[in-house]
N, C-alpha and C positions, 0 to 999 in steps of 0.2 A: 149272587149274594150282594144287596147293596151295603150301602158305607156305614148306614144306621144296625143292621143285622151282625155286621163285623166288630162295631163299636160294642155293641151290648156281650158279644161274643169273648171281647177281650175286656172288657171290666168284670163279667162273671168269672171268667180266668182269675184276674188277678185278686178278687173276693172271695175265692174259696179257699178255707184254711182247711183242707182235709186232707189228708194223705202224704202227703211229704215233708211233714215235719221232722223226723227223723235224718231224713238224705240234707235236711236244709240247716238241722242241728252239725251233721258229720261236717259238710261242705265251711260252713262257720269255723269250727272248730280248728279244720284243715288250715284256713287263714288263718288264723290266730297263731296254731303252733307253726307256722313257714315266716309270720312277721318276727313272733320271738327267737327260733331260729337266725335268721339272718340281723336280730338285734344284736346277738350273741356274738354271731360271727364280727359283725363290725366292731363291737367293744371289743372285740379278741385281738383282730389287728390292729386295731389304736393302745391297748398295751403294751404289744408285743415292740409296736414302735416306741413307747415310752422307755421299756427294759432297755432296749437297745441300744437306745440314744445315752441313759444313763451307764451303760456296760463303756460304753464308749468313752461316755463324759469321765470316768472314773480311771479308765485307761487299762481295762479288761482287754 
């Protein structure tokens, strides 16, 4: 196979919009709810340390 057969080979690859738009919808989707997930979790412990610090400051 030469380099020109290979090339045309992987630009038709990445040209074709058929078939896996569903797994490419899921796979998105997947990131999206793992980024807000772990948004969550980090604002969770940066309150958690705000409460705290104030349980303290207050002499809880």
């Amino acid at each position: 196979m030469t380099i020109q057969a290979i090339k045309t080979s992987v630009l038709k690859f990445i040209e074709d919009e058929d078939g896996l738009t569903t797994v490419e919808y899921a796979v998105a989707g997947a990131l999206v709810a793992a980024a807000v997930v772990a948004a969550f979790r980090a604002l969770g412990l940066q309150v958690g340390v705000v409460i705290n610090g104030l349980t303290t400051a207050i002499g809880g």
